[in-house]
TORGUGU-142154 format. One line per field, with one value per atom (N, C-alpha, C): residue number from 1; residue in three letters; atom name; x, y, z. Coordinates in Angstrom, 1 decimal, padded with zeros to 4 digits. Each point is the difference from the previous one (the first is absolute). Example, Ala and Ser with C-alpha at 12.3 -4.5 7.8 and 13.67 -1.06 7.14 Angstrom:
i c(1 1 1 2 2 2)
aa c(ALA ALA ALA SER SER SER)
at c(N CA C N CA C)
xx c(013.2 -000.9 000.9 -000.4 000.9 -000.8)
yy c(-005.7 001.2 001.2 001.1 001.1 001.1)
zz c(007.8 000.0 000.0 -000.7 000.0 000.8)
end
This chain:
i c(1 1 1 2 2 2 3 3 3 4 4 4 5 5 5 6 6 6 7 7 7 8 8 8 9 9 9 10 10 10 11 11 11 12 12 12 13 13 13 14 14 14 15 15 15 16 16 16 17 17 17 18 18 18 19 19 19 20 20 20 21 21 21 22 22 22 23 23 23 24 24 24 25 25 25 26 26 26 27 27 27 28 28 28 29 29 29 30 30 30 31 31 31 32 32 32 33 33 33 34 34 34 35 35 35 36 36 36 37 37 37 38 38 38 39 39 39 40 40 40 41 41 41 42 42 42 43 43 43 44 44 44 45 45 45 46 46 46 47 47 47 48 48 48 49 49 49 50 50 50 51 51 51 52 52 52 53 53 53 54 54 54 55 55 55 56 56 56 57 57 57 58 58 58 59 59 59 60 60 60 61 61 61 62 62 62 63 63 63 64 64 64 65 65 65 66 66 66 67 67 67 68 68 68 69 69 69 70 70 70 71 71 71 72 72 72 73 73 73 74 74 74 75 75 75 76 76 76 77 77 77 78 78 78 79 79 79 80 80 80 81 81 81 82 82 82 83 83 83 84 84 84 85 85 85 86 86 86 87 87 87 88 88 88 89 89 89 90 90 90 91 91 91 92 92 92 93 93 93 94 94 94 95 95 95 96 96 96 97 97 97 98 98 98 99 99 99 100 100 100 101 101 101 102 102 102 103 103 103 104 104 104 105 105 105 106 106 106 107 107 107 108 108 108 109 109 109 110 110 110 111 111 111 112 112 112 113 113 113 114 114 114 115 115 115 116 116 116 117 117 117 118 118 118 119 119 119 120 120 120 121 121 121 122 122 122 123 123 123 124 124 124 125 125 125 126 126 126 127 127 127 128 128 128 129 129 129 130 130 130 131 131 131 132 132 132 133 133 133 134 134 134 135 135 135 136 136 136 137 137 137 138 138 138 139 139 139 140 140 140 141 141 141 142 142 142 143 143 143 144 144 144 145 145 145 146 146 146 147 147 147 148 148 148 149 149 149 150 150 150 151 151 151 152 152 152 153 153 153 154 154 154 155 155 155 156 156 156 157 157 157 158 158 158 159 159 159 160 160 160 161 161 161 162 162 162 163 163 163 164 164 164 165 165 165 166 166 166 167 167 167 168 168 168 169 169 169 170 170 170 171 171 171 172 172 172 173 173 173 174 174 174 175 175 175 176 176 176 177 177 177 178 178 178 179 179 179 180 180 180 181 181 181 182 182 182 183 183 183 184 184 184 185 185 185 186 186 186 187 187 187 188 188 188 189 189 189 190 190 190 191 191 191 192 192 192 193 193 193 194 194 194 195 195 195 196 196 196 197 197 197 198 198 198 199 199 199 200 200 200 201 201 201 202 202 202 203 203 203 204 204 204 205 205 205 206 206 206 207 207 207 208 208 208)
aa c(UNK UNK UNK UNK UNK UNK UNK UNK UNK UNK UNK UNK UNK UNK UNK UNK UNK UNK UNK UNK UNK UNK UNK UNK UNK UNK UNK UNK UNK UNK UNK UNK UNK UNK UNK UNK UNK UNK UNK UNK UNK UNK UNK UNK UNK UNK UNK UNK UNK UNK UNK UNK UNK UNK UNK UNK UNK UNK UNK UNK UNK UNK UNK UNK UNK UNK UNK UNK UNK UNK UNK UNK UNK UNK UNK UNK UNK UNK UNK UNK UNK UNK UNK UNK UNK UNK UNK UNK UNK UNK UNK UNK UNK UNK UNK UNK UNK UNK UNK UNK UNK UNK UNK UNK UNK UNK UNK UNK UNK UNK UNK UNK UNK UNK UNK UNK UNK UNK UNK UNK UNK UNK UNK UNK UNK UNK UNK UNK UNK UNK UNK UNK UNK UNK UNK UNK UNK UNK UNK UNK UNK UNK UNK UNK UNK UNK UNK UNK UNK UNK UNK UNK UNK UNK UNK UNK UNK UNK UNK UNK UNK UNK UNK UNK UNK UNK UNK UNK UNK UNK UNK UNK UNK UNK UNK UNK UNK UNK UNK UNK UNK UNK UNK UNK UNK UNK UNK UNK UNK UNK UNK UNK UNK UNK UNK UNK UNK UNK UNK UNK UNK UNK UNK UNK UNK UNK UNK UNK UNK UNK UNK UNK UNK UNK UNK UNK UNK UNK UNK UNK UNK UNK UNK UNK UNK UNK UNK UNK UNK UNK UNK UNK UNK UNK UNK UNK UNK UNK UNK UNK UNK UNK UNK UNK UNK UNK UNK UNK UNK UNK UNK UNK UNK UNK UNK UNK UNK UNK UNK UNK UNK UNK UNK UNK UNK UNK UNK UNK UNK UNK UNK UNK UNK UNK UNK UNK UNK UNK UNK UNK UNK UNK UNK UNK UNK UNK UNK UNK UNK UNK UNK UNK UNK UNK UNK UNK UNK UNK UNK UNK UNK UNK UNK UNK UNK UNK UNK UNK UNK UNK UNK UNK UNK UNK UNK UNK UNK UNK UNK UNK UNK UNK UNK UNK UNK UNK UNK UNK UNK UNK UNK UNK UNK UNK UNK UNK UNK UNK UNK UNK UNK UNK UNK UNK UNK UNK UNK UNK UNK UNK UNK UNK UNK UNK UNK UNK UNK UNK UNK UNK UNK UNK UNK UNK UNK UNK UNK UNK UNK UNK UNK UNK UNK UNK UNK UNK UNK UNK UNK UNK UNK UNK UNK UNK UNK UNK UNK UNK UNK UNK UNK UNK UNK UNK UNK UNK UNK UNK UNK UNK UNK UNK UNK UNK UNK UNK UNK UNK UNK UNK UNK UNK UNK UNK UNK UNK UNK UNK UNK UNK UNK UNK UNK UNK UNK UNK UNK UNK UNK UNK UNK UNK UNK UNK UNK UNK UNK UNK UNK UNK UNK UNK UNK UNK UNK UNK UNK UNK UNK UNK UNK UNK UNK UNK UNK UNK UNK UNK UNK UNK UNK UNK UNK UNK UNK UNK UNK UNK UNK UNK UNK UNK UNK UNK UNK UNK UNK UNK UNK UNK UNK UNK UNK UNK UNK UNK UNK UNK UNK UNK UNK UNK UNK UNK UNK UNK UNK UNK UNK UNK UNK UNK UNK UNK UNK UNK UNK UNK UNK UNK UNK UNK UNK UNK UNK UNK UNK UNK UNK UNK UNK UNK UNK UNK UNK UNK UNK UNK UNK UNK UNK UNK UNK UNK UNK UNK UNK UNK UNK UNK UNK UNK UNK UNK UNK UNK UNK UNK UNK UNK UNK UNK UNK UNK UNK UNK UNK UNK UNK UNK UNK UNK UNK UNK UNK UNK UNK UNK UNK UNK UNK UNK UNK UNK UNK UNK UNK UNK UNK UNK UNK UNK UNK UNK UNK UNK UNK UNK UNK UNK UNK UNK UNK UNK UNK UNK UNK UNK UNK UNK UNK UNK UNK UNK UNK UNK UNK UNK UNK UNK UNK UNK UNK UNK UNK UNK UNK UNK UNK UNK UNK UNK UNK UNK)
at c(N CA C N CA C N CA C N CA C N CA C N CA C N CA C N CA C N CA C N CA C N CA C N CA C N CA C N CA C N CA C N CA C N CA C N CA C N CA C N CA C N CA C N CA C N CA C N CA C N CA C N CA C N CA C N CA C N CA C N CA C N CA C N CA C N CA C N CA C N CA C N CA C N CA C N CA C N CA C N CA C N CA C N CA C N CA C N CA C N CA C N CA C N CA C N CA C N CA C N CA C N CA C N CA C N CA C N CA C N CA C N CA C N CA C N CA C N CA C N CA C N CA C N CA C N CA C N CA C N CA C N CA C N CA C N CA C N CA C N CA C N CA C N CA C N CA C N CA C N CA C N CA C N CA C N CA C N CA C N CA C N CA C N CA C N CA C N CA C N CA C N CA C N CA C N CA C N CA C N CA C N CA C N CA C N CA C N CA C N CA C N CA C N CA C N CA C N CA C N CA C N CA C N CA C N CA C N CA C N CA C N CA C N CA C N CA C N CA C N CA C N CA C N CA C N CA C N CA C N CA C N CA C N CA C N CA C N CA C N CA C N CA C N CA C N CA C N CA C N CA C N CA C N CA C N CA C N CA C N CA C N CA C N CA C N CA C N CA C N CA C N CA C N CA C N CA C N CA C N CA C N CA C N CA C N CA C N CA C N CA C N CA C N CA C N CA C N CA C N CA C N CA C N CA C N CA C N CA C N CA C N CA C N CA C N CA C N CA C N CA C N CA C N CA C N CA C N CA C N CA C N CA C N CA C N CA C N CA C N CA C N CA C N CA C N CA C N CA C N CA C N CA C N CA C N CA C N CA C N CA C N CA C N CA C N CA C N CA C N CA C N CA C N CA C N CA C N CA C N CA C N CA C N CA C N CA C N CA C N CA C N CA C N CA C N CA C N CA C N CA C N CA C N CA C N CA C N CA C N CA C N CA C N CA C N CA C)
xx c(023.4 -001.0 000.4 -000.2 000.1 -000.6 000.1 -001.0 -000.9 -001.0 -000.7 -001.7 -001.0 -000.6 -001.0 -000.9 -000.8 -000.8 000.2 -000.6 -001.0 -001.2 -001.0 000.1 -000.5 000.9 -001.6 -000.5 -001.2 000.4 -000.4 000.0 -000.9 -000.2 -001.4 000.3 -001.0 000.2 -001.1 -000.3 -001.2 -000.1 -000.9 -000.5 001.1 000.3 001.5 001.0 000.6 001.2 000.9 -000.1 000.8 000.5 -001.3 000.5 -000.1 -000.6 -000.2 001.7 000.1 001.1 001.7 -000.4 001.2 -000.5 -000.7 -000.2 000.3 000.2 000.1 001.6 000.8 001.5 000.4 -000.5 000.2 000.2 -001.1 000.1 000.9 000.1 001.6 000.9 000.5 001.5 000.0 -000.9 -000.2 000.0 000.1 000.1 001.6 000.5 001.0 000.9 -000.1 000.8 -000.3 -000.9 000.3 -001.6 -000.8 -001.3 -000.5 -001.5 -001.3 -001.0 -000.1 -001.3 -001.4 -000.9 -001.4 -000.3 -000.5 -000.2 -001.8 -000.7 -001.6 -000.4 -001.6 -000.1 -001.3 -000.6 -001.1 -001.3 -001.0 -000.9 000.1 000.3 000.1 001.1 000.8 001.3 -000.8 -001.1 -000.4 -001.4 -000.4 -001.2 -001.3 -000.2 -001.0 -000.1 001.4 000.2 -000.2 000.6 -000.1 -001.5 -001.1 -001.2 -000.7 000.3 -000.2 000.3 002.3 000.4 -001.0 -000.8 -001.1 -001.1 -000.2 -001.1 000.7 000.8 000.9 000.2 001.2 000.9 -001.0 -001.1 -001.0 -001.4 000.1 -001.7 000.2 -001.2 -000.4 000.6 000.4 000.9 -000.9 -001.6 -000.8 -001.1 000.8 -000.5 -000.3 001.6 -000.3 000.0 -000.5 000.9 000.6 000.8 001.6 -000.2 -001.2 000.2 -000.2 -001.1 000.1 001.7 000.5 001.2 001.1 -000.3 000.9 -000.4 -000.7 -000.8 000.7 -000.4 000.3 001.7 000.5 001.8 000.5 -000.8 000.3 -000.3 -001.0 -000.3 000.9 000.5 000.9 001.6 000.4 001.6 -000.6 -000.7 000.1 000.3 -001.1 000.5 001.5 000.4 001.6 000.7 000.3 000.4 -000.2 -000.9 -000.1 000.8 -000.4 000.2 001.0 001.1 001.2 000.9 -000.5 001.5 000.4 -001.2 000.9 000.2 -000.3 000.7 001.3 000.3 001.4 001.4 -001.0 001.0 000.5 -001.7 000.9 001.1 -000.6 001.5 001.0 000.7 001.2 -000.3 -000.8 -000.1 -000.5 001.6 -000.8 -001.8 -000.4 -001.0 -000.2 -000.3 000.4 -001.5 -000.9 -001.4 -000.2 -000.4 -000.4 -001.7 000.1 -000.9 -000.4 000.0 -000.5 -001.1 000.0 -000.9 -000.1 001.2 000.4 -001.2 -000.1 -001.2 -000.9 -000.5 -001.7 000.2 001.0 000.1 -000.2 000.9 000.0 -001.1 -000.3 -001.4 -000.9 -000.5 -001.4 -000.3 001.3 000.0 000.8 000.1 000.6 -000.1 -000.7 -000.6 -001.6 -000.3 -001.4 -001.1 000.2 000.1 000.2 -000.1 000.7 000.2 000.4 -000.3 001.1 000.9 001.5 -000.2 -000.7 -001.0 -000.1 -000.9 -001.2 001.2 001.3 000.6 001.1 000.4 000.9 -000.5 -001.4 -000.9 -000.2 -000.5 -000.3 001.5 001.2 001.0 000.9 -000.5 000.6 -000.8 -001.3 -000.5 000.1 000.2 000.1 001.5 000.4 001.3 001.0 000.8 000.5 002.0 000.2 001.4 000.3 001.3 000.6 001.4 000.0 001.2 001.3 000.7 001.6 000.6 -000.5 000.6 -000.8 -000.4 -001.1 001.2 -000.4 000.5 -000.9 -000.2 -000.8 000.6 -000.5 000.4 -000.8 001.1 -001.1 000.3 -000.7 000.2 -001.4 000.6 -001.5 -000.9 -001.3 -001.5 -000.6 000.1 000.0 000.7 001.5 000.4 -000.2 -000.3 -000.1 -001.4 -001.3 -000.9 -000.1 000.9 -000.3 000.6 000.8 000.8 -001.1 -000.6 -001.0 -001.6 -000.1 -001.2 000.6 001.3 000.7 000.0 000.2 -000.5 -000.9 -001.2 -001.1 -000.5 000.6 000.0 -001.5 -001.2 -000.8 -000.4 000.9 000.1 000.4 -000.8 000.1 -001.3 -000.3 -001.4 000.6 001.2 000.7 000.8 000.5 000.2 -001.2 -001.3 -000.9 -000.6 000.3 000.1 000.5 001.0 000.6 001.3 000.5 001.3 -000.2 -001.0 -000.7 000.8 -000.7 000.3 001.3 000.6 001.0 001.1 -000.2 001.0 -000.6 -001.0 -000.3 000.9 -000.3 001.0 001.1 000.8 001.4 000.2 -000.7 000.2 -000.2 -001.7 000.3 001.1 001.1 000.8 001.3 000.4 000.7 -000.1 -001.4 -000.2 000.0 -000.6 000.7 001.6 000.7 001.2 000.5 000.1 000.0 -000.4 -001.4 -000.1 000.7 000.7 000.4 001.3 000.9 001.4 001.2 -000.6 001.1 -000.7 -000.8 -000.4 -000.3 -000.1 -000.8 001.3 000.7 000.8 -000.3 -000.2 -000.9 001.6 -000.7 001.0 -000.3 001.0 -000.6 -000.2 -001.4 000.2 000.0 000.1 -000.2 001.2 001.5 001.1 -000.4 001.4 -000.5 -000.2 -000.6 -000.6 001.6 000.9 001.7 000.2 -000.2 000.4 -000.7 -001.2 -000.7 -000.1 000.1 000.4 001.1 001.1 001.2 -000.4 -000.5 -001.0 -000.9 -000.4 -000.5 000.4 001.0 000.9 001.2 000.1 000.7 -000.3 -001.5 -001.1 000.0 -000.1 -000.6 001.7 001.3 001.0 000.4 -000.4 000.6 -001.4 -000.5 -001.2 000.9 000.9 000.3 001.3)
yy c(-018.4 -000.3 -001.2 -000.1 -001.1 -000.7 -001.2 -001.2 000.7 -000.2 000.4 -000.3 000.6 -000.3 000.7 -000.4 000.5 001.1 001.0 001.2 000.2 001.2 000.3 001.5 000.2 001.5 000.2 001.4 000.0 001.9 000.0 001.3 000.6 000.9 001.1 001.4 000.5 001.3 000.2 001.3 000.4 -000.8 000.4 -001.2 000.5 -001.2 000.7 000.5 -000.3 000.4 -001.3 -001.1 -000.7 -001.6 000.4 -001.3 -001.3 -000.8 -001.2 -000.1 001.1 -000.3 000.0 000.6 -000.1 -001.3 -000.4 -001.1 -001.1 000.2 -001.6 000.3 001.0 000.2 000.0 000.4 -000.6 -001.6 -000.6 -001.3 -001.1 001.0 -000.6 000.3 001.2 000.5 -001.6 000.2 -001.1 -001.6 -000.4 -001.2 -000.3 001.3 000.3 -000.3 000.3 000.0 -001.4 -000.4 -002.1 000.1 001.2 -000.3 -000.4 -000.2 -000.3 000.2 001.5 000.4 -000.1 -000.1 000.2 001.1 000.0 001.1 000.4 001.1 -000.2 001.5 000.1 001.0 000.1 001.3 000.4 001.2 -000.3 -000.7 -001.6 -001.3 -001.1 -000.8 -000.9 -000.4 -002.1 000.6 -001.8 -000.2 -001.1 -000.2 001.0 -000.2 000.7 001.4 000.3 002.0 000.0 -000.6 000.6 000.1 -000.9 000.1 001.3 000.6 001.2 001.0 000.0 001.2 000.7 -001.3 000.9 000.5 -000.1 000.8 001.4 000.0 001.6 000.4 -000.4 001.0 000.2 -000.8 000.6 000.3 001.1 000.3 001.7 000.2 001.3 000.6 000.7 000.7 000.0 000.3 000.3 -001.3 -001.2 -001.3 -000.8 000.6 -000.4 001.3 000.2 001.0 -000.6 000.8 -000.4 -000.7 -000.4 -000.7 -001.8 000.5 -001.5 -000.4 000.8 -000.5 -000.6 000.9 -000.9 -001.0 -000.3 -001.3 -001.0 -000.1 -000.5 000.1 001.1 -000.1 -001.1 000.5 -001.2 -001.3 -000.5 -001.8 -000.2 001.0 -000.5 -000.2 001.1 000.1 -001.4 -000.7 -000.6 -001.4 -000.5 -000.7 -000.3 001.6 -000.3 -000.2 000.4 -000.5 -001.3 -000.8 -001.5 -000.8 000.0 -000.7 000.4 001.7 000.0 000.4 000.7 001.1 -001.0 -000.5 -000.7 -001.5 -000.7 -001.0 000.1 001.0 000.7 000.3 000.6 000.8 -001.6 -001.0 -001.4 -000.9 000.3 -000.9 000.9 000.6 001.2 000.9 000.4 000.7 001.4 000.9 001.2 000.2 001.4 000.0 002.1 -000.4 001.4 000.6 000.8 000.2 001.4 000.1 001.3 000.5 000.2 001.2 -001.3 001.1 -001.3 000.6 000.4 000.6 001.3 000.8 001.7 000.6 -001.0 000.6 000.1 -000.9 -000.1 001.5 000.5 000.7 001.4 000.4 001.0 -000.1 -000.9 000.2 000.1 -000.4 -000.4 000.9 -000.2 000.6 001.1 000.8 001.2 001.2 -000.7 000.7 000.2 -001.0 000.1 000.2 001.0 -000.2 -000.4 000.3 000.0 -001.8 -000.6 -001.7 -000.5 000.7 -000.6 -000.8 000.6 -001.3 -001.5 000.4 -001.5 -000.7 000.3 -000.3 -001.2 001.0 -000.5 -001.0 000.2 -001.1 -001.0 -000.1 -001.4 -000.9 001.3 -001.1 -000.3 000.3 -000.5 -001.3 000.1 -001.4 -001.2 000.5 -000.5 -000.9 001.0 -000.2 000.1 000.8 000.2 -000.3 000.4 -000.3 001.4 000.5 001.3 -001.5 001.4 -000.3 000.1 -000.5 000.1 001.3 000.4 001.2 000.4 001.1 000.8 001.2 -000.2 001.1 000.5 001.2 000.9 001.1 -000.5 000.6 001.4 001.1 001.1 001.0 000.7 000.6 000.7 000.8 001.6 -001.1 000.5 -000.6 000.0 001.0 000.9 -001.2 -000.6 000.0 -001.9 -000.7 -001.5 -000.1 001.5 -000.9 000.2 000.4 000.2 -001.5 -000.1 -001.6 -001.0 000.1 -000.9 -000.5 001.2 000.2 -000.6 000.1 000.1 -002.0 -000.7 -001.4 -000.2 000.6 -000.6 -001.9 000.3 -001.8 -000.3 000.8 -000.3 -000.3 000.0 000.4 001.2 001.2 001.2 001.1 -001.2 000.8 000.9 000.1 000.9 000.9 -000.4 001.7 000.6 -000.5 001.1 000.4 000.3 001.2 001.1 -000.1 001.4 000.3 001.1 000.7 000.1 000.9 000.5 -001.4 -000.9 -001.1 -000.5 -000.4 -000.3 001.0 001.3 000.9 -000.4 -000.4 000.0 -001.7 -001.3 -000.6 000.1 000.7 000.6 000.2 001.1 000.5 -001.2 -000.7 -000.5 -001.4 -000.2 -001.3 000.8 001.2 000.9 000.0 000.6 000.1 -001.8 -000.7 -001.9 -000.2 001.0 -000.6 000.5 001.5 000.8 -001.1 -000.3 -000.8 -000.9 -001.1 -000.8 -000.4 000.8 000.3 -001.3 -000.4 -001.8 -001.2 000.1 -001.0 000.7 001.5 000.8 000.5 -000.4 001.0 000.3 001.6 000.5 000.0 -000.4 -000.2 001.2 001.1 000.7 -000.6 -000.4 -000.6 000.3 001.5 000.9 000.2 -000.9 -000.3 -001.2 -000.2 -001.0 -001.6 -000.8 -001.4 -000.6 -000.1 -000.6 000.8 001.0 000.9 -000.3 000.1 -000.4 -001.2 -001.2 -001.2 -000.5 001.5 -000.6 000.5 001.1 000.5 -000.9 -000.3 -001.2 -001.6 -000.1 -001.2 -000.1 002.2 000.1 -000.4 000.7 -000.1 -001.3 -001.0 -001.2 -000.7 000.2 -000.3 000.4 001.0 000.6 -000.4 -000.9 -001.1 -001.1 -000.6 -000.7 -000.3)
zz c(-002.0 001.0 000.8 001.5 001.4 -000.3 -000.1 001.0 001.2 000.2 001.3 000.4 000.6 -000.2 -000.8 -000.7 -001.0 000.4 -001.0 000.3 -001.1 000.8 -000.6 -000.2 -001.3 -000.9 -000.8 000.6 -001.3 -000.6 -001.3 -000.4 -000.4 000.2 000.5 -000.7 -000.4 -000.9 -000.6 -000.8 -000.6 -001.7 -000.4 -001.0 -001.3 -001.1 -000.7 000.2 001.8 000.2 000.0 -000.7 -000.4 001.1 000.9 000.8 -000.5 -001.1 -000.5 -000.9 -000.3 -001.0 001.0 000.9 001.3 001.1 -000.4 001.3 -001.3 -000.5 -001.3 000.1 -000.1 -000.2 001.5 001.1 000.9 000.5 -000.7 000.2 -000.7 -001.2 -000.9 000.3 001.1 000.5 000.7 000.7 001.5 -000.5 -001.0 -000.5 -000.6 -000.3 -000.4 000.4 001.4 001.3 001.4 -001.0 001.1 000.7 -000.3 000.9 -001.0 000.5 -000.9 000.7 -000.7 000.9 -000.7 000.1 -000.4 -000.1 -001.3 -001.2 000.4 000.7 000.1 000.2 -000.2 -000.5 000.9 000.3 000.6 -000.8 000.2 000.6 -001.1 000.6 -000.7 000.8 -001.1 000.5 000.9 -000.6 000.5 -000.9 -000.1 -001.3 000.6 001.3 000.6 -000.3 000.7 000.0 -001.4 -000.7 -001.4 -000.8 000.4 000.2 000.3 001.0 000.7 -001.0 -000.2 -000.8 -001.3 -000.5 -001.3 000.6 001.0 000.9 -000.1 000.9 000.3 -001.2 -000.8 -001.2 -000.8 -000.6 -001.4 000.6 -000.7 000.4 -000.1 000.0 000.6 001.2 000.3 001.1 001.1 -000.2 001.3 000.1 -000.5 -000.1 001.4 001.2 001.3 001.0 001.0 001.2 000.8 000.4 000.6 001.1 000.3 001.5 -000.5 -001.5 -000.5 -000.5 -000.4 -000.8 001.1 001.4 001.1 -000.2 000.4 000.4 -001.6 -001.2 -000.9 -000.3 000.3 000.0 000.9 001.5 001.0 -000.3 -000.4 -000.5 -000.9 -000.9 -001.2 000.7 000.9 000.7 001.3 000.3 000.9 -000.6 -001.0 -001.3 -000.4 -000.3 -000.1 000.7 001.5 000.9 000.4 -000.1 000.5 -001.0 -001.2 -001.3 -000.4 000.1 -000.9 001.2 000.4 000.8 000.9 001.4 001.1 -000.6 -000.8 -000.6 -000.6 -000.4 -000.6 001.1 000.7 001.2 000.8 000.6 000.0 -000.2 -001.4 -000.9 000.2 000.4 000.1 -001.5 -000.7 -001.2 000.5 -000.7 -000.1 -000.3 000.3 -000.7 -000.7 -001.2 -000.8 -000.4 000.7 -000.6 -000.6 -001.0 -000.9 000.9 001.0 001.2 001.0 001.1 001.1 001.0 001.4 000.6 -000.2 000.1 -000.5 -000.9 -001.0 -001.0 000.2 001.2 000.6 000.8 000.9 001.1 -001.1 -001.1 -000.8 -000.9 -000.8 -001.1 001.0 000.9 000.5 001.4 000.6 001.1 000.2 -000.9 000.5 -001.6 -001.0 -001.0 -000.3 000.4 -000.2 001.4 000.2 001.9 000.9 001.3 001.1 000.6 -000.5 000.1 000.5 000.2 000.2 001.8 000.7 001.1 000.0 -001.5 -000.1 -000.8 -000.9 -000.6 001.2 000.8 000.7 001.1 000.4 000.7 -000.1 -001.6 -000.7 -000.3 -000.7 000.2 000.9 001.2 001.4 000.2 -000.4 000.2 -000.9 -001.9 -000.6 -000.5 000.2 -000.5 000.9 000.7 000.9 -000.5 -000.6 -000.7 -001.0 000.3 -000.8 -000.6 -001.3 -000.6 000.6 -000.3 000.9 -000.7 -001.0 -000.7 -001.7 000.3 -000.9 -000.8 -000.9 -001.3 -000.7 000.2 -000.4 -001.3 -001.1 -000.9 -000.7 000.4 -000.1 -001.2 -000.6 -001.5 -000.2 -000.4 -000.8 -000.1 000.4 000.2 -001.6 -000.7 -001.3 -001.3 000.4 -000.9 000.3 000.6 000.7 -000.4 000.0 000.0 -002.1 -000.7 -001.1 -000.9 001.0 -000.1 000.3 000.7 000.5 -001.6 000.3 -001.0 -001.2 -000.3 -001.5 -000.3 001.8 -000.8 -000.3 000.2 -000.6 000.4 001.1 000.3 000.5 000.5 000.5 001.1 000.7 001.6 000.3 -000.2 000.1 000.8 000.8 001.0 000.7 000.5 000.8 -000.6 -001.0 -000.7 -000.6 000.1 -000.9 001.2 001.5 000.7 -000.2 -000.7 -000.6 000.6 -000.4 000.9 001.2 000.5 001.1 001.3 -000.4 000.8 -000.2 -000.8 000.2 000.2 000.4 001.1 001.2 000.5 001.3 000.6 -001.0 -000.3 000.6 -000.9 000.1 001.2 000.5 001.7 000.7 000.5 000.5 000.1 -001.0 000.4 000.3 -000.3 000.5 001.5 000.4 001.3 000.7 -000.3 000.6 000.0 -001.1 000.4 000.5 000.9 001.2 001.0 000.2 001.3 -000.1 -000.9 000.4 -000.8 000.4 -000.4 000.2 000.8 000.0 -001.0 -000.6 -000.7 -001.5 000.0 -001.2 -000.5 -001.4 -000.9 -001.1 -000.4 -001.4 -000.8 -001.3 -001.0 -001.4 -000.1 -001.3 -001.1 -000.5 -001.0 -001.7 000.2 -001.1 -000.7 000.5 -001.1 -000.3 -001.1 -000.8 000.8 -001.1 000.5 001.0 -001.1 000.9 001.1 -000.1 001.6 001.1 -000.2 000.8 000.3 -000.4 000.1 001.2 -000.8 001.1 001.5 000.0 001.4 000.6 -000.6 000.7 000.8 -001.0 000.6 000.9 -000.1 000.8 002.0 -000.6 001.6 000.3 -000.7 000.3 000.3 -000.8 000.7 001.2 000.4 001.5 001.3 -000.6 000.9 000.4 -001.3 -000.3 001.2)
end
C-alpha cells in the first residue's frame, strides 16, 4: 500500500455474513502495510452512538417502526461522523467501519417498506458523506443468519425477523450495488474466512 490520502471504506452485508471479523483483518492488513486506519463500527463507533446502538440491536423486533429507527440510526451515524470518522479522515487516517449508511437504505428503507425516500432525505440533510469504497459481503441468507443466532451475543433484534427478511436483505444490497457500481464491490463471502480476506484487500488495494 501508497502513501496517499486517507480513505473511507465501510462494509455492508446481511446479518452473520462476517463483516466485523473482515473489517478487523482489514484494518490489520492496513497497519501492516505503513497505514493506520481506524478500526469503527455502526450503529456506534462514538460514546453517544453507542448509547443509541442498545436501543436498535436488543429488544423486541417490533419495539420500534422503521421510520423511528431512521430517525434513531441517523442521531447515532451523525454522532459518529462528528466525533470519529471526520476527525480521522483529518488527521490523514484511514477509516475502516463494520456498516455505514447502506444499512439504513436496505434494513429500513427498502425492507420494511417503501422508505428508501425518507431514508435518502434525512441523509442528505443529516449527513451528507458516502464512503470512498463499500464491500458488500454476500453469502446464503439461510446459512449467515444461522451463524448469527449461533452467537448468542444479544444483539440479535434483527435476526429474530427471520429468513424471510434477511433474503429481502440480501436482494436489496445486491440491488445498491447495481446502482452504484464505482464505489459498491460485493465480496463472496461464503469461502473461507482467509479467502475472503484476501478479496477484500484485494478491492481496497486496487483503491490504493
Amino acid at each position: 500500500m501508497t502513501a496517499g490520502r486517507a480513505l473511507f471504506i465501510s462494509l455492508e452485508g446481511i446479518d452473520g455474513s462476517g463483516k466485523s471479523t473482515q473489517a478487523r483483518r482489514l484494518a490489520e492488513h492496513m497497519r501492516a502495510r505503513g497505514r493506520d486506519p481506524v478500526l469503527t463500527r455502526e450503529p456506534g463507533g462514538a460514546p453517544g452512538a453507542e448509547e443509541i446502538r442498545r436501543l436498535l440491536v436488543e429488544g423486541d423486533p417490533a419495539r420500534w417502526s422503521p421510520e423511528t429507527e431512521i430517525l434513531l440510526f441517523t442521531a447515532a451515524r451523525r454522532d459518529h461522523l462528528e466525533r470519529t470518522i471526520r476527525p480521522a479522515l483529518a488527521a490523514g487516517r484511514d477509516v475502516v467501519t463494520d456498516r455505514f449508511a447502506d444499512s439504513t437504505r436496505v434494513y429500513q428503507g427498502a425492507t420494511r417498506g417503501d422508505l428508501r425516500g425518507l431514508v435518502d432525505e434525512i441523509h442528505a440533510a443529516a449527513i451528507g458523506v458516502e464512503p470512498d469504497l463499500t464491500l458488500i459481503l454476500d453469502m446464503d441468507p439461510e446459512v449467515a443468519l444461522e451463524r448469527g443466532l449461533a452467537r448468542a451475543s444479544g444483539e440479535d433484534r434483527f435476526e429474530e425477523f427471520g429468513l424471510p427478511f434477511q433474503e429481502k436483505l440480501r436482494a436489496g444490497f445486491l440491488a445498491l450495488a447495481r446502482g452504484a457500481p464505482e464505489r459498491c464491490v460485493v465480496i463472496d463471502a461464503s469461502e473461507d474466512p482467509d479467502t475472503v480476506a484476501r478479496h477484500v484487500c484485494e478491492a481496497v488495494n486496487a483503491r490504493l
